[in-house]
N, C-alpha and C positions, 0 to 999 in steps of 0.2 A: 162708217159705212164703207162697206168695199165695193165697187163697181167693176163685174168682169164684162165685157165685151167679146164677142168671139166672132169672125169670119169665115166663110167658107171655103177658103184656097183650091131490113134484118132478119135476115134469119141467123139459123143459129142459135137464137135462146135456148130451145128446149133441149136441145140438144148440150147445149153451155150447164146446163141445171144435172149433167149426169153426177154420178157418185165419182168426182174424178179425186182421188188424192191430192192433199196438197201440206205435205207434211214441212215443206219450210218453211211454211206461213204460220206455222204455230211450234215451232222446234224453238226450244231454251235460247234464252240467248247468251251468247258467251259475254263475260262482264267485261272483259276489255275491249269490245266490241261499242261499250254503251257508255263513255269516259262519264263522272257526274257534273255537276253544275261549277264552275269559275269564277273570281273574281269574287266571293260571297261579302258580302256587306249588310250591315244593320238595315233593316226596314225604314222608309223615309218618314222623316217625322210627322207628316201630315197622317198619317195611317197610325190608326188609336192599337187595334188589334190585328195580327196575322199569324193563319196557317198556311207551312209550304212543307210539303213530304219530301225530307231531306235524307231519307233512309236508302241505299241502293233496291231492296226487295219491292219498294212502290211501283207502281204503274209510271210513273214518271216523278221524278226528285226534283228537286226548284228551289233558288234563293234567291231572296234579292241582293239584284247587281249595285257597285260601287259608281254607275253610273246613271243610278236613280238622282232625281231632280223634285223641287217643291213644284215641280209642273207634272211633271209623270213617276209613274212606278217602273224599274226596270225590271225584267225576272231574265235571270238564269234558269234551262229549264231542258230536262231530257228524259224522252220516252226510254222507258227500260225493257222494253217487250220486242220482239222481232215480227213484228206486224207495225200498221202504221193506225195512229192513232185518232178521231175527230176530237176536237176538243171545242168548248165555244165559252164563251166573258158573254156575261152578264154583270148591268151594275155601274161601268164603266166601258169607253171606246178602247177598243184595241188598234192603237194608231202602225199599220203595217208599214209605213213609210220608212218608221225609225227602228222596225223590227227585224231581226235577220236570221235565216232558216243557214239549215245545211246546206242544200242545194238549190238549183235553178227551179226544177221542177216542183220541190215543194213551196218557194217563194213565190210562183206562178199560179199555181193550187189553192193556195189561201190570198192571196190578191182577189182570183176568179170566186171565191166563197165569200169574203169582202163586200165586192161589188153584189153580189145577190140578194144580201142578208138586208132585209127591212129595218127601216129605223127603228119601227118596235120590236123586234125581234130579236132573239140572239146574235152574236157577230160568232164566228166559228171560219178556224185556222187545222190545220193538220201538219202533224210530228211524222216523219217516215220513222221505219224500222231500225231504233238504236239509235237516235237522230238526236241531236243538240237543236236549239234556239233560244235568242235573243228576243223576248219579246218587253215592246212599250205601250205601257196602260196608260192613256190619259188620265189625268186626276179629273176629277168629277167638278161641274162648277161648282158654285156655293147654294146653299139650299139645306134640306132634307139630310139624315145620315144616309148614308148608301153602303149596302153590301153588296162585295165582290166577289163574285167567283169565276173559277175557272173549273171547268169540267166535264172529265169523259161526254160525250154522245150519248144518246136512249141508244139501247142494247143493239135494235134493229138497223139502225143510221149508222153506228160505228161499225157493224159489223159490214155492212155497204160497205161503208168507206174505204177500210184495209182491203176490201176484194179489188176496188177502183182504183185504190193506187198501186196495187200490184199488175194491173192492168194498165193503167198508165209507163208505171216504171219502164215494164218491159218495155211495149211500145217507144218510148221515148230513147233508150236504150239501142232501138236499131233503127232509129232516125224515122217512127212509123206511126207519128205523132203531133200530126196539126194544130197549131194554137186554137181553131174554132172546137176542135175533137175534145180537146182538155176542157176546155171552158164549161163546153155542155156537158161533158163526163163530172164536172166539180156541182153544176146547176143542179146535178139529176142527186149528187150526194146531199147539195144542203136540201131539197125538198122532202127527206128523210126525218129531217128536224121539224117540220111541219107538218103536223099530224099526228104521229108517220104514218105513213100511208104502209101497206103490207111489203114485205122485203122483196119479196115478187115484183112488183111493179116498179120498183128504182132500176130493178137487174134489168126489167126491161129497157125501161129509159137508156140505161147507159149500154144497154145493143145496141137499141136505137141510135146512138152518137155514131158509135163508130159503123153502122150500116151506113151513116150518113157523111163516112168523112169523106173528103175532097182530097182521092188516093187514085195514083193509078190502081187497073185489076189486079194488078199482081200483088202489090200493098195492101191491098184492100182483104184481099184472100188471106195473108197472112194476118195483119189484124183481126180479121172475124177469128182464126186459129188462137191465136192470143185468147180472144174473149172466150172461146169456147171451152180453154183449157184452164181459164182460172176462174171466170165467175160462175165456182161451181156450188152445189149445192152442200157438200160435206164441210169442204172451208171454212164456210158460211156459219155450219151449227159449233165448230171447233172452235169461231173464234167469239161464238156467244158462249160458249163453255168457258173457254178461258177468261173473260172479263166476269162472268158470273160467279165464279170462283174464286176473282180477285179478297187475297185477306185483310185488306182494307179499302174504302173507299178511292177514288181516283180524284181530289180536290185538291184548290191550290183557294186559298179565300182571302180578304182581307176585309176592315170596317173603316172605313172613313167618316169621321164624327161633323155632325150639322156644322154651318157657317149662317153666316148673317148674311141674306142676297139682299137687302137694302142699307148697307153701307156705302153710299154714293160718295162721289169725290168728283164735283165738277171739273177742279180742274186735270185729269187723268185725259190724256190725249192718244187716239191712235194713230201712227203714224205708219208711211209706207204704203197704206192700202190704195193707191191710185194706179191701178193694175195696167188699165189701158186694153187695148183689142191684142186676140191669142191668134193665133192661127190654126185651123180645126185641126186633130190629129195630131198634136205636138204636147209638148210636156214643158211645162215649166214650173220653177220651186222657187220661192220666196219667204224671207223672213219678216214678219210684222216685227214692225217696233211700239213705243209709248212712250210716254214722258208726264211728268206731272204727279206722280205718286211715288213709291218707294221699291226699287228695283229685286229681286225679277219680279218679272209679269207673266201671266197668265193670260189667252186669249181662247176665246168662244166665238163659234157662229149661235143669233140668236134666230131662229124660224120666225118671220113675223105668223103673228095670229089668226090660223083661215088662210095664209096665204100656200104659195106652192112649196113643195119643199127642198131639201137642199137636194142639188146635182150630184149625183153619184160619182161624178169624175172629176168635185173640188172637196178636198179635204184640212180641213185646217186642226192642227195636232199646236194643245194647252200651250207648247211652247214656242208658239207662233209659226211655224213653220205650214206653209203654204202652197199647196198640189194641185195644180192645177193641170187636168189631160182631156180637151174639149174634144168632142167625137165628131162627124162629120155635121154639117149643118150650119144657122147660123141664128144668133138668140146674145141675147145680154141680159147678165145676173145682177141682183141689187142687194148684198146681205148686209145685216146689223151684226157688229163684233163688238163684243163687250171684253172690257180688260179689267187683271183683277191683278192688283200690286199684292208684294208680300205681306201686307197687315189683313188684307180682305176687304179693300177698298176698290170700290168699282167705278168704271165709265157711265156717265149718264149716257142712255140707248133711249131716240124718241122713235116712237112708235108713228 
């Protein structure tokens, strides 16, 4: 049992929708522009089967990394295209903590996609234009086999998406770019994956954002110019062209074969999880431990049954590793974490 405690210490669209060119959003991209994947290593042994498109001509090429774990999958992974890409895992957690982007802004962008994404629902990250990342799959508990994937956006959400971050970039670029502006510019992208609703209505949403950032006038004027000059309407159909045209699929997959979830081991201990009270607004990381079974271990949050669910701002990543960023307020958390040693032996969790 972990116990956290916490303290309290637009206008412009229609106008944005003209026929405006936007021919670098969909120009070739030069190959040395787009280095391939690093570091390449065999697939980890826990994973029966895998496809990862290692060819430079894909949408994005991927291997797995040499600092893949019996706890997580690593991928080596880069978009080949000069637009920016949605992508989202299914099947398995995309632990972002242990995953690392090119840059600030995309690392920020897919944090804010993160936090959005429903437990049932896809988890969904985005690759900028020619971009590298390091991404970490938690491996799945024991259970059920589970298939992985990883893969492009529906046609309409991705195509958002590369308008949004071309829109962001810019913005960000000349310092014209509010953390709350990005957040809701990311919110307005993954509601795209849900549904999706018409492509219209997201381009609105994300006017909406930046009608609403907290700029002076003069910023503000510039921004709506931004938005006006890229989320346009030609863009939009070129970069549905282009993915629709793609001459293969854009997947990266893997299969992970059933486990025994009633392999119990009384004596399997968690250790470390006595957190104590946080301070709202603050961050803190922690490593679970165990003892009592056969090293490594493996750690899960389990959801009691009917009860609330897990906080969006504690994250616990198979390799114990522990995120904790409590927002303002004040409230205390009570989770069950089960441990799973290297044979597939588990913690007794009482309900």
């Amino acid at each position: 049992m972990i116990s956290v405690h916490k303290n309290a210490a637009r206008a412009g669209l229609t106008a944005a929708l003209c026929a405006v060119a936007l021919s670098a959003l969909v120009r070739p991209a030069s190959p040395a522009s787009a280095p391939g994947p690093s570091a390449c290593a065999p697939r980890p042994s826990w994973i029966e089967t895998a496809t990862t498109p290692e060819e430079a001509q894909s949408p994005f090429e991927s291997c797995f990394s040499a600092r893949s774990s019996l706890a997580e999958a690593v991928l080596s992974i880069t978009n080949n295209r000069p637009y920016a890409q949605l992508l989202t895992v299914t099947g398995a957690t995309l632990d972002l903590a242990e995953s690392g982007f090119a840059g600030a802004q995309e690392t920020a962008f897919s944090r804010v996609l993160a936090d959005v994404s429903p437990a049932s629902g896809p988890s969904a990250f985005l690759l900028g234009p020619s971009q590298s990342a390091i991404l970490a799959i938690d491996r799945p508990p024991p259970g059920p086999a589970q298939d992985v994937q990883i893969v492009a956006a529906p046609g309409n959400a991705f195509a958002v998406a590369a308008l949004a971050w071309r829109l962001v970039s810019a913005a960000a670029a000349r310092g014209w770019l509010p953390a709350s502006t990005r957040s809701c510019i990311a919110s307005a992208v993954y509601g795209g994956l849900q549904g999706p609703p018409h492509p219209r209505e997201q381009l609105e949403r994300v006017d909406a954002c930046v009608d609403s950032a907290p700029l002076a006038s003069h910023a503000k004027r510039v921004l709506h110019g931004l938005a006006a000059s890229l989320l346009v309407d030609r863009a939009f159909k070129e970069v549905i062209h282009r993915q629709g045209t793609e001459p293969r699929p854009a997947r990266i997959s893997f299969a992970v074969p059933p486990s025994d979830p009633y392999l119990t081991n009384p004596a399997i201990q968690l250790q470390g999880a006595n957190i104590g009270s946080i301070p709202s607004d603050s961050r803190i990381v922690r490593h679970l431990g165990a003892s009592g079974g056969v090293a490594p271990y493996r750690f899960y949050i389990v959801p009691e049954a009917g009860g609330p669910p897990v906080p969006s701002w504690l994250h616990l990543a198979a390799d114990g590793t522990l995120i904790i960023e409590p927002p303002t307020g004040s409230l205390a958390v009570d989770l069950d974490v089960e441990v799973v040693d290297s044979r597939g032996e588990h913690s007794v969790i009482v309900y």
